[in-house]
C-alpha positions in Angstrom: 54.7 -186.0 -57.4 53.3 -188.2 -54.7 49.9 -189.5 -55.1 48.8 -190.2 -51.4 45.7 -188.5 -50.4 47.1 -187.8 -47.3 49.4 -185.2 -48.8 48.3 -184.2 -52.4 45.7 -181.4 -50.9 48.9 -180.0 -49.6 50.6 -180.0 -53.0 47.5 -178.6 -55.1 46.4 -176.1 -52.2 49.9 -174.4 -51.1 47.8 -171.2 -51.6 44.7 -171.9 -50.0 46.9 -173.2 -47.2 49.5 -170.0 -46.6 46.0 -168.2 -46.6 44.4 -169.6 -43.7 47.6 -168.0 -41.4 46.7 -164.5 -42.9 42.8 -165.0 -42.7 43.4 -166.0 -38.5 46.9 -164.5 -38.1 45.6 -164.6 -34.1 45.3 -168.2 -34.1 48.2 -168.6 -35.5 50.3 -166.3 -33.0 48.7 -168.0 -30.2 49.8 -171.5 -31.3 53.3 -170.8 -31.5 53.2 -169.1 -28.4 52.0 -172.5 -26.9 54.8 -174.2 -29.2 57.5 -172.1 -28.0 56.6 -172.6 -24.3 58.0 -175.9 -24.5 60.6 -176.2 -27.4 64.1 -175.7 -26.4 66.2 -172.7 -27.9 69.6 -174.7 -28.4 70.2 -178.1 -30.1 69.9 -179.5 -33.5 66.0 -179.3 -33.8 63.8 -180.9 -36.6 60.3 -180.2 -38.0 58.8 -183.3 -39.0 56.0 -182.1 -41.6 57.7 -178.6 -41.8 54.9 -177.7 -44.2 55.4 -174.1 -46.0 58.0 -173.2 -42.8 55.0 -171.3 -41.3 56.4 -172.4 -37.5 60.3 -173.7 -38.4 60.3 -170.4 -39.9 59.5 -168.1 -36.2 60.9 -170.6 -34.1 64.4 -170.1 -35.7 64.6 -174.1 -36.8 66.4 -174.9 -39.9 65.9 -178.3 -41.0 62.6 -179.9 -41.4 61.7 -183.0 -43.7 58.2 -182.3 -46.2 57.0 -185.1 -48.6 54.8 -182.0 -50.5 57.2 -180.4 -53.1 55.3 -177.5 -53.3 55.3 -177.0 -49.2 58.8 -177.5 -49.4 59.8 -175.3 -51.8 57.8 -172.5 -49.8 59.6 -173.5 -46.9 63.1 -173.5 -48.7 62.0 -169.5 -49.6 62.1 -169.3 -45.2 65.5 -169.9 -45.1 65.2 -173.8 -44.1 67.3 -176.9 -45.1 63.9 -179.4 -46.2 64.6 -183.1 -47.1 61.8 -185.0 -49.1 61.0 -187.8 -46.3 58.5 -189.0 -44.3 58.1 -189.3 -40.2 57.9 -192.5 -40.7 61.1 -193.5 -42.3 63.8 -190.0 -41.1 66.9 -189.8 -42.9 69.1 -189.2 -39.8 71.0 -191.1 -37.8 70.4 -192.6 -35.0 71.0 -190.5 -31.4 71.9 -187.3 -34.4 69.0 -184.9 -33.3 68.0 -182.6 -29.7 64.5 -181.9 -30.4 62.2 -182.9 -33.0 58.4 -180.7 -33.7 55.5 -182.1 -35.1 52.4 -179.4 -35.7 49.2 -180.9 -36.8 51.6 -183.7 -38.7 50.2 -186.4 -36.0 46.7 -186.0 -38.1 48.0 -187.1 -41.5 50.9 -189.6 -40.6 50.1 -193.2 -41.7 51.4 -195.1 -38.9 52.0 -192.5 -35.7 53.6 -195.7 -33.6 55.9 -196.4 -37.0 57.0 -192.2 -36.9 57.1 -192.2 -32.8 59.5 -195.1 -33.2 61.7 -193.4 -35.6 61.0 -190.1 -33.4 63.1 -191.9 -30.6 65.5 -193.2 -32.9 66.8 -190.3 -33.6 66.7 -188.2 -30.3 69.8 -188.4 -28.4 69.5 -189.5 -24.8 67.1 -186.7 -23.0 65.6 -185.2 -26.4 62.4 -184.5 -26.8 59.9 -184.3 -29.4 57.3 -181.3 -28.9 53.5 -182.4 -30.7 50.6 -179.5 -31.5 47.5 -180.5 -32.9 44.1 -179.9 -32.8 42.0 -181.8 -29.6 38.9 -183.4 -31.0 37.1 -182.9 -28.0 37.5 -179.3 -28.1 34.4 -177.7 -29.8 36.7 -176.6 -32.7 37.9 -180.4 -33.2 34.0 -181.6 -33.0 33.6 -179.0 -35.8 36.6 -180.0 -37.9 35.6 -183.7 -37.6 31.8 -183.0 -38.3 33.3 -180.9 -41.7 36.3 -182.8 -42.5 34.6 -184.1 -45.7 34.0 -180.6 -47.2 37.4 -179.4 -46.8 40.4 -180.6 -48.9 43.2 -180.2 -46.2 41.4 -182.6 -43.3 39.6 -185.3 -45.6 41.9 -187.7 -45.0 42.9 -186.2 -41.4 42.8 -188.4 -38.2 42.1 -185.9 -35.8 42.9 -187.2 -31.9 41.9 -186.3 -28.2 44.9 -185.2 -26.0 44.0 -189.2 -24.1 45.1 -190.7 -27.3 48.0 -188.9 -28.2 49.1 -189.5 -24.6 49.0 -193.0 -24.9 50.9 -192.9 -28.2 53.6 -191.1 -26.7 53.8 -193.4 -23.6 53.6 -196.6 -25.7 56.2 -195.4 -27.8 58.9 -195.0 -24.8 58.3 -191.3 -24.0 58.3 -189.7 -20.8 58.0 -186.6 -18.3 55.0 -184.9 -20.4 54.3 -181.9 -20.3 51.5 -179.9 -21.5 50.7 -175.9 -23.0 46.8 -175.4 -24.6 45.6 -172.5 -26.4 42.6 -171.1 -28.7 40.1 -170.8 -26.1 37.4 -169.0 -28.2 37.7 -170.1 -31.4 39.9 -169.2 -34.5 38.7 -165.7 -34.5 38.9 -164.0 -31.1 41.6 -162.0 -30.8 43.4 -163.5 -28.2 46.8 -165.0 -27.5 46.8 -166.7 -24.4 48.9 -169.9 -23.3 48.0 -172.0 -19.9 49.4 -175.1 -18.8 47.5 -178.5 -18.7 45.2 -179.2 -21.4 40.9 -179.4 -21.8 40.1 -175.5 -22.0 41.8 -175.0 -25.0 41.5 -176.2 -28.9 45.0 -176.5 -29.8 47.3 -178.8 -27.3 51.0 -179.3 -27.1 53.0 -181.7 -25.7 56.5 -182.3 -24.9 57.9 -185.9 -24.0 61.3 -186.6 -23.0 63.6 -189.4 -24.4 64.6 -190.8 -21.5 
């Protein structure tokens, strides 16, 4: 069992953790929606932080990697094909994968340059790799950040503006980005709404192209 703070809430919380997507099943909805809009059908796709398989699972991808044994065992009960790694160091070869998702894993990875470089590895020629996460700028980013300390999941989160994660991308060799926002109220308004562009809405994603 890993030790790394960055991933141990995830291992001792599994519960805590599938609750949250009952407790703002909404929210939830609303972010795949955003996900979907720019994830492509076909192709061998890959969750990178797959998690409990709560969006590998929906989106019909089969093969994620998950450091948290206990996430990954949930996610193995969703039909999917985990493998204990890290973003940072992916078990596949190089040029062996279409499309590769990250939700929210951008907050706990301990190098993002290190996993965007190992990202691109990976791709073949014109892949992309689709990234949703939580805008700090948003009002429910300013909120997570201001509580991070108080909850177990985001204590050791880096939470980043949609600028930042931009540059990451771009720095790392990606291109053609495109951007899908959603959660425009808060967790708990019933709404499930996707625009392009980002800075209305709390959850961003982004797809960047391999070139």
């Amino acid at each position: 069992m890993t030790s790394d703070p960055r991933i141990t809430p995830f291992e001792h919380h599994s519960r805590e953790y599938e609750a949250w997507f009952t407790a703002h099943e909404t929210a939830w909805k609303a972010e795949l929606a955003a996900v979907r809009a720019l994830l492509p059908e076909d192709g061998r796709r890959l969750e990178v932080g797959v998690g409990s398989g709560r969006f590998a699972g929906p989106l019909g991808i089969r093969l994620g990697v998950e450091p948290a044994p206990a996430m990954a065992a949930l996610a193995r009960d969703r039909g999917i094909e985990v493998i204990d790694a890290r973003g940072e160091q992916l078990p596949f070869g190089q040029a062996s994968i279409d499309a590769v998702l990250m939700v929210t894993t951008i907050c706990f990875l301990a190098d993002v340059d290190a996993a965007l470089a190992e990202i691109r590895r990976v791709l073949v020629p014109g892949g992309c790799v689709v990234i949703g996460f939580v805008d700090r700028e948003s009002e429910l980013g300013r909120a997570y950040e201001r509580h991070k300390a108080e909850n177990a999941f985001y204590r050791e989160a880096r939470f980043f503006s949609t600028e930042e994660v931009t540059e990451h991308l771009r720095r790392a060799g990606f291109a053609d980005l495109e951007y899908r926002q959603a959660l425009f109220q808060g967790l708990d308004v019933p709404e499930i709404e996707v625009r392009p562009g980002h800075g209305e809405g709390a959850f961003v994603v982004i797809r960047a192209q391999k070139p």
